[in-house]
mmCIF file of the N, C-alpha and C atoms, coordinates in Angstrom:
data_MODEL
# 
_entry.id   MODEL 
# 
loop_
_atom_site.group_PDB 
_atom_site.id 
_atom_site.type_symbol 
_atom_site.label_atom_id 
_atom_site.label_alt_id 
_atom_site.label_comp_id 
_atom_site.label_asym_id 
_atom_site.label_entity_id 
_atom_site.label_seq_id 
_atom_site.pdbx_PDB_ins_code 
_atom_site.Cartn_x 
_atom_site.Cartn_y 
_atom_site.Cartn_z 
_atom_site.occupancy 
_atom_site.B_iso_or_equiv 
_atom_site.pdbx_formal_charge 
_atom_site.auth_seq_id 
_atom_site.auth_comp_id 
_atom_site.auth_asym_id 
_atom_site.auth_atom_id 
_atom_site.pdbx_PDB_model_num 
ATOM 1   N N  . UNK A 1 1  ? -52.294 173.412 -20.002 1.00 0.00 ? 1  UNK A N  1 
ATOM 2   C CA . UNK A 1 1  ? -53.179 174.239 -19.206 1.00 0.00 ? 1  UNK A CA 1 
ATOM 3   C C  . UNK A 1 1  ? -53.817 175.306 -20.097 1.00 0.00 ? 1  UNK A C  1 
ATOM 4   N N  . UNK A 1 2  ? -55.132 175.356 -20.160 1.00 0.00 ? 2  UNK A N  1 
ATOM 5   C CA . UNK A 1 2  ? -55.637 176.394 -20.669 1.00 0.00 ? 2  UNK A CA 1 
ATOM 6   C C  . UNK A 1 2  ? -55.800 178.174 -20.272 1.00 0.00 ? 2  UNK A C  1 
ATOM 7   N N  . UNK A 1 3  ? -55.546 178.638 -21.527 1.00 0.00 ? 3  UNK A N  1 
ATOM 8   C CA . UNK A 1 3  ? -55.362 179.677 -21.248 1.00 0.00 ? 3  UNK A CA 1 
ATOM 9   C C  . UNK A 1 3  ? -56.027 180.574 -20.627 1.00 0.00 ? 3  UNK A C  1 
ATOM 10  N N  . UNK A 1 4  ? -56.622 181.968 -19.540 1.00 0.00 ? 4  UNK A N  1 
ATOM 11  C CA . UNK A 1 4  ? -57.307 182.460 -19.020 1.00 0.00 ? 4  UNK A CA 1 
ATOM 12  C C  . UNK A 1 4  ? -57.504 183.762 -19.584 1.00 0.00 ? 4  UNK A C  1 
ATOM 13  N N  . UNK A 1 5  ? -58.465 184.344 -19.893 1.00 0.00 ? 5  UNK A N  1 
ATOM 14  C CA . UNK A 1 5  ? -58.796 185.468 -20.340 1.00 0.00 ? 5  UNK A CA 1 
ATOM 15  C C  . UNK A 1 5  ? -59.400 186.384 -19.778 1.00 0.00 ? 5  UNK A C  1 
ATOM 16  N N  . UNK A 1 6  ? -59.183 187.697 -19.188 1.00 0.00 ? 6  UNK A N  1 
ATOM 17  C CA . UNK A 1 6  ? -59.885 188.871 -18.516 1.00 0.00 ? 6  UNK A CA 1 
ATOM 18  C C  . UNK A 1 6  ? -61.055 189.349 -19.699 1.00 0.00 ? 6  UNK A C  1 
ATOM 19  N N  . UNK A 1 7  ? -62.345 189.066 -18.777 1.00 0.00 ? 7  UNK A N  1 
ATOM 20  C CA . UNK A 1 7  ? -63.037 190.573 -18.715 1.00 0.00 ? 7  UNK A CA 1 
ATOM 21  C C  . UNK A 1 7  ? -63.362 191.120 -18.066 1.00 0.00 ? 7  UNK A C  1 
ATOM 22  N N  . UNK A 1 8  ? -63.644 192.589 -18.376 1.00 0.00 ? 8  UNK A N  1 
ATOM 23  C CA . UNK A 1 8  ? -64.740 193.522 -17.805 1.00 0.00 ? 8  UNK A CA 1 
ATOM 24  C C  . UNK A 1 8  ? -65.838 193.390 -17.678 1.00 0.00 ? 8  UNK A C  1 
ATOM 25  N N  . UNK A 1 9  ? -66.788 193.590 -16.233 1.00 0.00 ? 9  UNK A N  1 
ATOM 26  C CA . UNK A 1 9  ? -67.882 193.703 -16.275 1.00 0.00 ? 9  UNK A CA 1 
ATOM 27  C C  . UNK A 1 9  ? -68.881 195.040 -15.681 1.00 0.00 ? 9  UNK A C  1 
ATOM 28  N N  . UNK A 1 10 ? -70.000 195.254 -15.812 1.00 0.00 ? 10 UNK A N  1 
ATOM 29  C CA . UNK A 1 10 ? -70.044 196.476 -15.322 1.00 0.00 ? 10 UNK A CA 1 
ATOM 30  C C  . UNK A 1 10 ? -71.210 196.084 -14.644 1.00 0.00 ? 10 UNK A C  1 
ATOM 31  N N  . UNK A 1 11 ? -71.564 196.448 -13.221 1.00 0.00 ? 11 UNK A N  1 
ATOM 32  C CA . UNK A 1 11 ? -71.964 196.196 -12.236 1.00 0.00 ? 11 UNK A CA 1 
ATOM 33  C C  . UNK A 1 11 ? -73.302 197.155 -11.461 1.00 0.00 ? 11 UNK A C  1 
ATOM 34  N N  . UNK A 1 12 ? -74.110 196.837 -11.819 1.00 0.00 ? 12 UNK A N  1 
ATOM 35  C CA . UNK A 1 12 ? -75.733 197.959 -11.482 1.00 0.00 ? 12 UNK A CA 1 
ATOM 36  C C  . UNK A 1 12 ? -76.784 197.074 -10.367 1.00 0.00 ? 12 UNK A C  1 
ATOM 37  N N  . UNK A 1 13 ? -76.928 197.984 -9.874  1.00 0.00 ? 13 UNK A N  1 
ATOM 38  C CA . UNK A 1 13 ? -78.041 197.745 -8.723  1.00 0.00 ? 13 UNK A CA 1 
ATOM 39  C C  . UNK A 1 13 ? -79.255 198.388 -8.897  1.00 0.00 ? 13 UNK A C  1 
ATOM 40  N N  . UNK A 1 14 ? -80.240 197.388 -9.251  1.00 0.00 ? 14 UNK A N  1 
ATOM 41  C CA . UNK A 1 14 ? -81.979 197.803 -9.818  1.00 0.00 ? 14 UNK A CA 1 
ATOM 42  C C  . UNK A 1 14 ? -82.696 198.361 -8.300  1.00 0.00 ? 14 UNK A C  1 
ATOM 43  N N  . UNK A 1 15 ? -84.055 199.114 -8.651  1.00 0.00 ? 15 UNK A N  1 
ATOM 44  C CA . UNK A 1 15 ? -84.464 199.657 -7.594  1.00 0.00 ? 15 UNK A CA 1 
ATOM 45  C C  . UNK A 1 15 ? -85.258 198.504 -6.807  1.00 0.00 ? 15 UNK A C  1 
ATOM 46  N N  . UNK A 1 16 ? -85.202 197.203 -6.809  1.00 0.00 ? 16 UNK A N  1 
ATOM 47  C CA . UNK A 1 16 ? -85.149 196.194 -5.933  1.00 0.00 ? 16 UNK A CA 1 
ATOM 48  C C  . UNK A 1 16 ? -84.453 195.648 -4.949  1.00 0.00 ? 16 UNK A C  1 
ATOM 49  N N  . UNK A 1 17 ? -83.148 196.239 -5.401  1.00 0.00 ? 17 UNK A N  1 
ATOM 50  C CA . UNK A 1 17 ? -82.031 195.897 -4.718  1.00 0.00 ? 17 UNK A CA 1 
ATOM 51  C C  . UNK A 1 17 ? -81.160 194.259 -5.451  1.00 0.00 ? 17 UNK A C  1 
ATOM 52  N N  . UNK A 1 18 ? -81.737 193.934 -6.463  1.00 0.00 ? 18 UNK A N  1 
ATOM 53  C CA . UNK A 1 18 ? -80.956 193.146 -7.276  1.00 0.00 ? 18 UNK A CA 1 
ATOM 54  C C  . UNK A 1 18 ? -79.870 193.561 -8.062  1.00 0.00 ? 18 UNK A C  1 
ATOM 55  N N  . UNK A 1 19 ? -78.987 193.061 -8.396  1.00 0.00 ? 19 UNK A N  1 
ATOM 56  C CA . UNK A 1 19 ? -77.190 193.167 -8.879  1.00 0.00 ? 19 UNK A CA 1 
ATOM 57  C C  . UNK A 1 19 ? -77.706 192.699 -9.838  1.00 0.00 ? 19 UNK A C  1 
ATOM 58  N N  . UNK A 1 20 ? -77.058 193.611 -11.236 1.00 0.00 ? 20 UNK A N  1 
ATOM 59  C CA . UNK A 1 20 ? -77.180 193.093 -12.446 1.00 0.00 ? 20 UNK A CA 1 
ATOM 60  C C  . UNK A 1 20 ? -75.800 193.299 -12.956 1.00 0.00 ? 20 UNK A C  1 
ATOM 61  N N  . UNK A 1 21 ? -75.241 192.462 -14.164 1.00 0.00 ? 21 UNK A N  1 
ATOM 62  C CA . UNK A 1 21 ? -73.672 192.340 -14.492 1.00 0.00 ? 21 UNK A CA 1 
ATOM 63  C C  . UNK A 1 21 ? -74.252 192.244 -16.016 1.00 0.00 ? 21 UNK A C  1 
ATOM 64  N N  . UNK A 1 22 ? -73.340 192.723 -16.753 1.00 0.00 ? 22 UNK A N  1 
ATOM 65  C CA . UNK A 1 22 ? -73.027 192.835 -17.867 1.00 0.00 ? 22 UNK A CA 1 
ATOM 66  C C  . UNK A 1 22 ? -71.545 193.043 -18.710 1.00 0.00 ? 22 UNK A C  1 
ATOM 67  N N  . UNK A 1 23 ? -71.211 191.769 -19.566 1.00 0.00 ? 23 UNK A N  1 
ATOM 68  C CA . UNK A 1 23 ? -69.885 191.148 -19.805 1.00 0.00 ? 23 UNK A CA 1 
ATOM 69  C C  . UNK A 1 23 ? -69.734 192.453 -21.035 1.00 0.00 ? 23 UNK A C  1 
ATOM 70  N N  . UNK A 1 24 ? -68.305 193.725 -20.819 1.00 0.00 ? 24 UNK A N  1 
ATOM 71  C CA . UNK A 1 24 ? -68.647 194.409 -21.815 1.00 0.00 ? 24 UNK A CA 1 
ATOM 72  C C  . UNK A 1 24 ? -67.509 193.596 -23.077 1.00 0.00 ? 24 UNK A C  1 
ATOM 73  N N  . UNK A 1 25 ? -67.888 193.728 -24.232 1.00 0.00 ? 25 UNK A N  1 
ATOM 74  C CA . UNK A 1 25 ? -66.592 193.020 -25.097 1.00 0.00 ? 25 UNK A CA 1 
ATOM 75  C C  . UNK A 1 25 ? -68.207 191.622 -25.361 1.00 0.00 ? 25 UNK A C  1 
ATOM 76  N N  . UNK A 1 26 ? -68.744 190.684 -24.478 1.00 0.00 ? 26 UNK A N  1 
ATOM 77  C CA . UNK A 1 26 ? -69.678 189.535 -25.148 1.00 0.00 ? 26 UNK A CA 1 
ATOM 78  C C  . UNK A 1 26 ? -71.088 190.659 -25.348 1.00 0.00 ? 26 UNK A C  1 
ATOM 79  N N  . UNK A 1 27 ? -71.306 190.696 -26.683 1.00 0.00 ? 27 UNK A N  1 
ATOM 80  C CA . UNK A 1 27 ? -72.996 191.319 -26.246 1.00 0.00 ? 27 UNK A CA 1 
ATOM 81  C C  . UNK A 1 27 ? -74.199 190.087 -25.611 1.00 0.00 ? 27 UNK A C  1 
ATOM 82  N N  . UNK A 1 28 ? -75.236 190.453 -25.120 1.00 0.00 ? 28 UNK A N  1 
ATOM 83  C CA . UNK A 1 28 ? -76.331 189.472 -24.564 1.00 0.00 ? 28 UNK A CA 1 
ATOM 84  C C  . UNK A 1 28 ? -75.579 188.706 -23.608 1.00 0.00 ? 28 UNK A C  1 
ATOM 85  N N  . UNK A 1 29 ? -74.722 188.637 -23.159 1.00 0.00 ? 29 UNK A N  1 
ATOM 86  C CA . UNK A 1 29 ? -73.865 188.130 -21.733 1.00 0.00 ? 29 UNK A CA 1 
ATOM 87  C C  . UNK A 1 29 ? -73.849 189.027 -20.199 1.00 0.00 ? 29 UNK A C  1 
ATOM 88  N N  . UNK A 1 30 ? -75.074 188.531 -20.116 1.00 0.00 ? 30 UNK A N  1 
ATOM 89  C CA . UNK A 1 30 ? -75.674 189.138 -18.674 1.00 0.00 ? 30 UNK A CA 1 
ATOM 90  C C  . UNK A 1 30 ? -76.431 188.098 -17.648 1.00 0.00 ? 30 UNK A C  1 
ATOM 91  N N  . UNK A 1 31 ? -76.304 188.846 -16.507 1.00 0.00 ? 31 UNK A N  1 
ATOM 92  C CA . UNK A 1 31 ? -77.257 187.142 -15.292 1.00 0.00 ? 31 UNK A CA 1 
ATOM 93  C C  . UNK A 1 31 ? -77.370 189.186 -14.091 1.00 0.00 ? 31 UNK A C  1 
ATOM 94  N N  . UNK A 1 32 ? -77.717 188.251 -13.249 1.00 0.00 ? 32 UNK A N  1 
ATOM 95  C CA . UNK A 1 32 ? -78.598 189.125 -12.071 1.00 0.00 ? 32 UNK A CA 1 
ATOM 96  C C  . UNK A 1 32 ? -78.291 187.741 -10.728 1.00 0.00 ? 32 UNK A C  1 
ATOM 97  N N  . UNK A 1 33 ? -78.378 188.526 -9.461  1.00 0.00 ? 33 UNK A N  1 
ATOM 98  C CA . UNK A 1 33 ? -78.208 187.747 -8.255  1.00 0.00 ? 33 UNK A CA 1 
ATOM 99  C C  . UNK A 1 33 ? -78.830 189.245 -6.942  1.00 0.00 ? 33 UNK A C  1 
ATOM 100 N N  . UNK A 1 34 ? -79.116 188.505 -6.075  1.00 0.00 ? 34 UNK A N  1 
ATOM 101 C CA . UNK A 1 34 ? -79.295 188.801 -5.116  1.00 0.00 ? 34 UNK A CA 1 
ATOM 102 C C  . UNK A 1 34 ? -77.909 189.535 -3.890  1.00 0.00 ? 34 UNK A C  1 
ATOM 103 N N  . UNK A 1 35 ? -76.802 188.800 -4.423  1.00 0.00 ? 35 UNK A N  1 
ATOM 104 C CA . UNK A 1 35 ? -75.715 188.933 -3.882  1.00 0.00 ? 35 UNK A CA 1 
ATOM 105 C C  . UNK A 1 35 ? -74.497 189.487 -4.562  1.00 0.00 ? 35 UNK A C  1 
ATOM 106 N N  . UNK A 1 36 ? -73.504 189.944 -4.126  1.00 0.00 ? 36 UNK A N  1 
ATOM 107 C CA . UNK A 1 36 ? -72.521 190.219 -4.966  1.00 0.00 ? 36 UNK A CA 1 
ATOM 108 C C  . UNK A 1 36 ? -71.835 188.333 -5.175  1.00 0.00 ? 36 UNK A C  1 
ATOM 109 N N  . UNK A 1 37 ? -71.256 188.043 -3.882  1.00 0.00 ? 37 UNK A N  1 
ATOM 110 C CA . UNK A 1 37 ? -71.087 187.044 -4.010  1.00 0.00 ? 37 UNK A CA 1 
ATOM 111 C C  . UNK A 1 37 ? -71.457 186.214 -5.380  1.00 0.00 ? 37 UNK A C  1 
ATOM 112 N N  . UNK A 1 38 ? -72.907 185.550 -5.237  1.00 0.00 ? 38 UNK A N  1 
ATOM 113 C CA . UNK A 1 38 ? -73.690 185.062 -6.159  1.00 0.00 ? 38 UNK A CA 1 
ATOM 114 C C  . UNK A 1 38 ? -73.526 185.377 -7.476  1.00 0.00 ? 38 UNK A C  1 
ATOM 115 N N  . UNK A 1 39 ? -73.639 186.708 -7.798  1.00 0.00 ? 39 UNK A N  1 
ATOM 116 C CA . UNK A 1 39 ? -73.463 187.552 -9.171  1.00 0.00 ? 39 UNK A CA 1 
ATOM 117 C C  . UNK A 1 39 ? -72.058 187.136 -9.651  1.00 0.00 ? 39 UNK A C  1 
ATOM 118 N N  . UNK A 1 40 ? -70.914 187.054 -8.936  1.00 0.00 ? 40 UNK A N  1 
ATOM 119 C CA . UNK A 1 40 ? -70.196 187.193 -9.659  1.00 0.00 ? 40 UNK A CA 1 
ATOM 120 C C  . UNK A 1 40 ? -69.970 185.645 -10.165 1.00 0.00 ? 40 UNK A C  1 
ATOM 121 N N  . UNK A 1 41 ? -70.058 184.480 -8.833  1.00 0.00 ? 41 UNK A N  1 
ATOM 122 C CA . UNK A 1 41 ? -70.168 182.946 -9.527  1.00 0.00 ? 41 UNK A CA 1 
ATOM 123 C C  . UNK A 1 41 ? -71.456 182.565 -10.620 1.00 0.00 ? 41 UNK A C  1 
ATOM 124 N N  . UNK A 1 42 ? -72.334 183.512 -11.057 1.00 0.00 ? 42 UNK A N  1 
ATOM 125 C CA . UNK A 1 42 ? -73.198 183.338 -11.927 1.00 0.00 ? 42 UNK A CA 1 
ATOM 126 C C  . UNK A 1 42 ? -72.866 184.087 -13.617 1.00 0.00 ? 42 UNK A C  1 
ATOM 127 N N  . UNK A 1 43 ? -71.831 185.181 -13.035 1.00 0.00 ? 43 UNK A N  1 
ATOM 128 C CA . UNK A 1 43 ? -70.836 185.595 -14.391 1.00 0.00 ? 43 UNK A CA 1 
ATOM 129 C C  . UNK A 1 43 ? -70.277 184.707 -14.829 1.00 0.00 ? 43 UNK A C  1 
ATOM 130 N N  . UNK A 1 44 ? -69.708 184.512 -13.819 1.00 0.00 ? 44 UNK A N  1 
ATOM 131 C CA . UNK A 1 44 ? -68.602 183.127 -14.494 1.00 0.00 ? 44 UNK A CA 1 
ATOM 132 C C  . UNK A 1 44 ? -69.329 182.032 -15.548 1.00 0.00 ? 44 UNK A C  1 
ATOM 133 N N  . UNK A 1 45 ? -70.525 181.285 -14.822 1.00 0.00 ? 45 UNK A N  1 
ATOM 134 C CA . UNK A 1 45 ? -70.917 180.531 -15.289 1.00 0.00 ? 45 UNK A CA 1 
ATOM 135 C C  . UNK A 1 45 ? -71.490 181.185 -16.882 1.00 0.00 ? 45 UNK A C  1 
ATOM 136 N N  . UNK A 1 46 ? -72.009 182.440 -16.697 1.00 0.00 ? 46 UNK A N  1 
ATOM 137 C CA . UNK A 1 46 ? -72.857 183.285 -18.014 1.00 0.00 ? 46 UNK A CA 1 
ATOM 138 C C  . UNK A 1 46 ? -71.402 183.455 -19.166 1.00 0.00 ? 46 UNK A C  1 
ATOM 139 N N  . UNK A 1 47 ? -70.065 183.630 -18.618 1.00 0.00 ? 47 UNK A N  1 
ATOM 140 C CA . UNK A 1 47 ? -69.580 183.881 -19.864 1.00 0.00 ? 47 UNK A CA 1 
ATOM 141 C C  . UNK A 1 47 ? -68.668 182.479 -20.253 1.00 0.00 ? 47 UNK A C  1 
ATOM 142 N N  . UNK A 1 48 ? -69.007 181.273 -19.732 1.00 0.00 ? 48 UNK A N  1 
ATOM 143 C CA . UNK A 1 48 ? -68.282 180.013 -19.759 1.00 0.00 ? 48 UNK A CA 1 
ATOM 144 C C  . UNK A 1 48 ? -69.481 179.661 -21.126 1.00 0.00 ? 48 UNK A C  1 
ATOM 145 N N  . UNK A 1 49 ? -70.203 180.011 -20.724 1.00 0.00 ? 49 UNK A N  1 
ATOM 146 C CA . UNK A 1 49 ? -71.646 179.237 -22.021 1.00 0.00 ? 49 UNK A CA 1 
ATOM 147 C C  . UNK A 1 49 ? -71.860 180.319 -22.694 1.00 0.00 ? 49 UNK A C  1 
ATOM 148 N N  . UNK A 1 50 ? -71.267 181.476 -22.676 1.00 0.00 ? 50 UNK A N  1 
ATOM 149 C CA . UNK A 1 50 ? -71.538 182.420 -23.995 1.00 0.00 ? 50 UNK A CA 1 
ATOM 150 C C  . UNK A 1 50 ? -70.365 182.131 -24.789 1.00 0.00 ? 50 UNK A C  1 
ATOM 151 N N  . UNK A 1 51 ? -69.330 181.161 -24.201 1.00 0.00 ? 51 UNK A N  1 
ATOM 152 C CA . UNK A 1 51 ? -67.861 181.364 -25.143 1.00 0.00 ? 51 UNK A CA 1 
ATOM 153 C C  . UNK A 1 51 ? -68.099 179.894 -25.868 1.00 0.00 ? 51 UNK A C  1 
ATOM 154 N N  . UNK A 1 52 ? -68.792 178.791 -24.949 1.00 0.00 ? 52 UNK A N  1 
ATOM 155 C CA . UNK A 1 52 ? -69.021 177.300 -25.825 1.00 0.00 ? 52 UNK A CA 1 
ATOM 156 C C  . UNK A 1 52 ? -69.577 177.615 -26.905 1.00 0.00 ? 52 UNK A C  1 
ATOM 157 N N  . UNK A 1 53 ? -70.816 178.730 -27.080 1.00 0.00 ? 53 UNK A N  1 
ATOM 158 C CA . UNK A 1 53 ? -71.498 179.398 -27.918 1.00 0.00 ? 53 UNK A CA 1 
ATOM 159 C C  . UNK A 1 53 ? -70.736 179.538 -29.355 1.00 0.00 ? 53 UNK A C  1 
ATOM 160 N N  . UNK A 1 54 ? -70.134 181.120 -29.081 1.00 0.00 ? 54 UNK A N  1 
ATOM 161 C CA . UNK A 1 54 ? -69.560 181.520 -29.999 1.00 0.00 ? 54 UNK A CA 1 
ATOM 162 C C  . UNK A 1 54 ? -68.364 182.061 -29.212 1.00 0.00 ? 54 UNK A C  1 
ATOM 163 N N  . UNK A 1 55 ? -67.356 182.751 -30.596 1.00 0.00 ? 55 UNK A N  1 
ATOM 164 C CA . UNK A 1 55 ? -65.998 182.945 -30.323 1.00 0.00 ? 55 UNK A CA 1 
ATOM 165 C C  . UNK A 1 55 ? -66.017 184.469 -29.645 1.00 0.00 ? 55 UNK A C  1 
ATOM 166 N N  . UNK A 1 56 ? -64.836 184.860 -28.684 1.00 0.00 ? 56 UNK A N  1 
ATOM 167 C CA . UNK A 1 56 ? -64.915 186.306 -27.872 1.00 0.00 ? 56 UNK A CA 1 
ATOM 168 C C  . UNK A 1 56 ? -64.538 186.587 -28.980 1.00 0.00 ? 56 UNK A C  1 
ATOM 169 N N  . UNK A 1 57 ? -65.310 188.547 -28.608 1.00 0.00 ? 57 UNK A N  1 
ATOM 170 C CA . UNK A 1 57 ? -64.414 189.416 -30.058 1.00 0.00 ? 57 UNK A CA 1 
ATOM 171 C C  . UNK A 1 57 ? -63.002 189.988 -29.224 1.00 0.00 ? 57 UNK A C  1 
ATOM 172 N N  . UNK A 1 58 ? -62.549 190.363 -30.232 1.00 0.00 ? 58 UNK A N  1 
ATOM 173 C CA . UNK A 1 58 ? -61.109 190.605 -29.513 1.00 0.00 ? 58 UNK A CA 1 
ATOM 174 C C  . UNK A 1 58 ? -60.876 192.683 -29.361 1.00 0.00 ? 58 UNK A C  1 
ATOM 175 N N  . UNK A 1 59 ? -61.735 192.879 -28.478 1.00 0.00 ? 59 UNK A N  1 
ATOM 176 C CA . UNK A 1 59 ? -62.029 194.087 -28.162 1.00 0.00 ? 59 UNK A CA 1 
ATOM 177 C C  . UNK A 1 59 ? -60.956 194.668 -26.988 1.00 0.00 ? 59 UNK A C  1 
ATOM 178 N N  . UNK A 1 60 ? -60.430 195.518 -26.902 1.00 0.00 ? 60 UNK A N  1 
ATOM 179 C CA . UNK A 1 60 ? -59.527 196.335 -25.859 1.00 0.00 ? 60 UNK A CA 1 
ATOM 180 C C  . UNK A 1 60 ? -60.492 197.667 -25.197 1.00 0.00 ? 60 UNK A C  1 
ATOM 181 N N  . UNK A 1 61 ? -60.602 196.975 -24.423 1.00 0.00 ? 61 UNK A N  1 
ATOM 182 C CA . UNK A 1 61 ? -61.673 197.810 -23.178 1.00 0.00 ? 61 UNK A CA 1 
ATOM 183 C C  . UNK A 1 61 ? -60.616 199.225 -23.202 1.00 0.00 ? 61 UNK A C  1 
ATOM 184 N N  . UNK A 1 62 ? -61.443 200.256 -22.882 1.00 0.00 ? 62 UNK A N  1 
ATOM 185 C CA . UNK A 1 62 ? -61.049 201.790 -22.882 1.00 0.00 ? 62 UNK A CA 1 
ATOM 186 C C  . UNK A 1 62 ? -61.299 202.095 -21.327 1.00 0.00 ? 62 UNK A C  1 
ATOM 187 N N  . UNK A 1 63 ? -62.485 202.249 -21.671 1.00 0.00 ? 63 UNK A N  1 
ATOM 188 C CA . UNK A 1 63 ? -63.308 202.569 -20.215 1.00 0.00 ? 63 UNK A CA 1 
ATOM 189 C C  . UNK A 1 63 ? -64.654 203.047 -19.680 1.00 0.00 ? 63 UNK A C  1 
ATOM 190 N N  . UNK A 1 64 ? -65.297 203.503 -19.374 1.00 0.00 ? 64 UNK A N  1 
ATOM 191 C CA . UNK A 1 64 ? -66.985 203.641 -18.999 1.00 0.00 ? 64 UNK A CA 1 
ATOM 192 C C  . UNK A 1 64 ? -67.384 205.225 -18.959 1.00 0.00 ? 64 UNK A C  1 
ATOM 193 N N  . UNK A 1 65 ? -68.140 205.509 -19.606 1.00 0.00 ? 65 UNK A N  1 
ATOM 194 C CA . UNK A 1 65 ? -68.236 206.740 -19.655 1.00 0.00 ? 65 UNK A CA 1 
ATOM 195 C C  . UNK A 1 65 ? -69.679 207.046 -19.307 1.00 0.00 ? 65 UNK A C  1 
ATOM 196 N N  . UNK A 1 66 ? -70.166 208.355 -18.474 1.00 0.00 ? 66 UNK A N  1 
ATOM 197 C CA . UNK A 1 66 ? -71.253 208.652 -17.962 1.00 0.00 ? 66 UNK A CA 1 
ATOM 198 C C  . UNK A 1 66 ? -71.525 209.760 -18.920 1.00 0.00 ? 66 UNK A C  1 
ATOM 199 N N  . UNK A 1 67 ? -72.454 209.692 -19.707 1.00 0.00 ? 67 UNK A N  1 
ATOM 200 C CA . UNK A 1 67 ? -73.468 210.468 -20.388 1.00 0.00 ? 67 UNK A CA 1 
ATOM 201 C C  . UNK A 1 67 ? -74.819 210.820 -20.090 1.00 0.00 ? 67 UNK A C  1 
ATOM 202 N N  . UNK A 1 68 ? -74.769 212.239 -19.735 1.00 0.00 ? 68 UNK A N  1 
ATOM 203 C CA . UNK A 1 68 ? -76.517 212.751 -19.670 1.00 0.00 ? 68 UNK A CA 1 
ATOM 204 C C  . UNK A 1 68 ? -77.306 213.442 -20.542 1.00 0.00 ? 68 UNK A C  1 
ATOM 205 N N  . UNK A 1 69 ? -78.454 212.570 -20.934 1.00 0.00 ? 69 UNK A N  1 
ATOM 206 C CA . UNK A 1 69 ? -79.518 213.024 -21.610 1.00 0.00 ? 69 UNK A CA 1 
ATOM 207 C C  . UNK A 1 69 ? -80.808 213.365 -21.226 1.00 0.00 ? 69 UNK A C  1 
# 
């Protein structure tokens, strides 16, 4: 059985009202949906073909920080 790996993703809503996701740890590993639902079975699929790609880096998530400029 193959092994399963967690990530993080971080989760934004455009002034359309579209869901955008972004895989933190893959760079350029992002998709958009209409739905949460949707978004998140379209992650899946976005970081299944960013990993056939190339190899995950082996990054230890901290956490998200809000900065104003």
């Amino acid at each position: 059985m193959k092994k399963k790996h967690e990530y993080h993703i971080v989760v934004e809503r455009d002034e359309d009202g579209i869901y955008v996701a972004e895989v933190i740890g893959l760079p350029g590993c992002h998709t958009q949906a209409r739905s949460l639902d949707k978004l998140i079975e379209r992650i899946h699929e976005a970081i299944e073909l960013y990993l056939e790609e190339r190899p995950a880096e082996k990054l230890e998530f901290v956490g998200v920080q809000k900065v104003a400029v």
